[in-house]
N, C-alpha and C positions, 0 to 999 in steps of 0.2 A: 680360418675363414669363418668357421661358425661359434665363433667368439667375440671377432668384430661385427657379426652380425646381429647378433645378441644385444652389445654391446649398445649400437646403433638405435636399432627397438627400445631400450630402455630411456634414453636421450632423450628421444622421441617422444613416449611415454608421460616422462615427465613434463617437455614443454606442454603436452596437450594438457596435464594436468594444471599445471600453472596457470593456463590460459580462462580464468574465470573471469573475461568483461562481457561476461550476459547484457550486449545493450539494454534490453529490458529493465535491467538494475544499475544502468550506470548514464544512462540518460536524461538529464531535466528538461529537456525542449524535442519538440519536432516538427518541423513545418513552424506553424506560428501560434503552437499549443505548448504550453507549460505543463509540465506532469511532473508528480511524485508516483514512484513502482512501489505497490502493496508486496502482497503476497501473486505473483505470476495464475492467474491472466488480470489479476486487481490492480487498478490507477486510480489514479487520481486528477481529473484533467482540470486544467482553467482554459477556457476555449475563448474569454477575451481575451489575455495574452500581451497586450501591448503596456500599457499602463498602470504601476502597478500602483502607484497613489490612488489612482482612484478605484483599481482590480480590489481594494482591501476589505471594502464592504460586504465581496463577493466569498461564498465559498468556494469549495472546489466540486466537482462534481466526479461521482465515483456511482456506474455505471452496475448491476448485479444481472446476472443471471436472468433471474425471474422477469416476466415477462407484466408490462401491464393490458389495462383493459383493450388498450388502441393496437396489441402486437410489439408495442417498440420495446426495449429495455427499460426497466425498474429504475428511476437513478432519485440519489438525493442528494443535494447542495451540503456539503462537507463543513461543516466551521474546526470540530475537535476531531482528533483518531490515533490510533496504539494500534502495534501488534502487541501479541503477548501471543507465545508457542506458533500455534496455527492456527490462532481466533483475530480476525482484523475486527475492531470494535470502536462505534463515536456514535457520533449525532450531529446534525445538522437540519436542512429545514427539506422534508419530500411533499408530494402531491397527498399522501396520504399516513405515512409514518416515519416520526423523525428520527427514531432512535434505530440502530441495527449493530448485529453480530455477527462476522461472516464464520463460519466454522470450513477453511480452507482443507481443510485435513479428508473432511467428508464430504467436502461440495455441499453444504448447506445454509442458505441465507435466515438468518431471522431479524424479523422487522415487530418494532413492539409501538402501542399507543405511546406508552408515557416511561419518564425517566423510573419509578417507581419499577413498573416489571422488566426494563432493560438494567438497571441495576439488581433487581433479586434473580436476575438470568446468568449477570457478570461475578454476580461472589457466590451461587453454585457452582462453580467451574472455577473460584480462586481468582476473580480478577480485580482490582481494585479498578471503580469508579474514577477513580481522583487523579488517573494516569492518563485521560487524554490531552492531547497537547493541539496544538494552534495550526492549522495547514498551512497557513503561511508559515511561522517559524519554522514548520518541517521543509518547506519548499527553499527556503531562503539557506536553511546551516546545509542543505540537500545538493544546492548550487554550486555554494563556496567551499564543503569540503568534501563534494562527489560521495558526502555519509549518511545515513539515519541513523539514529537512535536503535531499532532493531536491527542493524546490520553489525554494530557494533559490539563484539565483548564485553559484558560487567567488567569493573577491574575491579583485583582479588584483596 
């Protein structure tokens, strides 16, 4: 009996482990908001949503921590972005600084004037520059093959 019970438990065990569809990482849409999943509680939202011919002008918009002057959340209109480890890093256009670093590992945001000190931030820490990519392209290959780029294996 305490073999089949054993037995049972391990079964078990493993479906739970199998069972990795963290909505959070396996949904592009909700309601009538478009999203790409960063690094968890990181997104990426397009809050037009309907149209994307014309949505293409638009960044996407990705929400940080930090608080601005008015109380609400920090955000800045997305056009590039990478992970790399545990650093979500791009630029687009904010109310006050375009470039940023998120350091997800420590919970720490950094937000820089110019491409100049957000790139001498990104190859202290080993990151190339030259690796953000397009939020649409990410939204789009994100759609049709439920993948990202950092979700994905290098192949060997």
């Amino acid at each position: 009996m305490n073999t089949r019970l054993f037995l049972l438990l391990i079964l078990i065990l493993l479906q739970i482990g199998c069972n990795t569809g963290d909505p959070f990482y396996t949904s592009y849409a909700r309601e009538d908001i478009w999203r790409v999943p960063l690094i968890k509680p990181y997104e990426l939202l397009n809050l037009k949503g309907a149209n994307p011919k014309v949505e293409m002008a638009y960044g996407w918009e990705l929400d940080f921590n930090k608080k601005n002057e008015f109380g609400g959340n920090h955000f800045i209109r997305v056009y590039r972005i990478n992970i790399k480890n545990s650093y979500i890093y791009g630029y687009g256009k904010g109310v006050y600084n375009d470039f940023f670093v998120i350091d997800s590992k420590n919970q720490k945001e950094h937000f820089f004037e110019n491409s100049t000190q957000w790139e001498y931030f990104l190859r202290e820490i080993s990151i190339d520059t030259s690796t953000v990519m397009s939020t649409w392209d990410l939204f789009y290959d994100f759609k049709d093959t439920g993948k990202l780029p950092w979700s994905v294996p290098p192949d060997k």
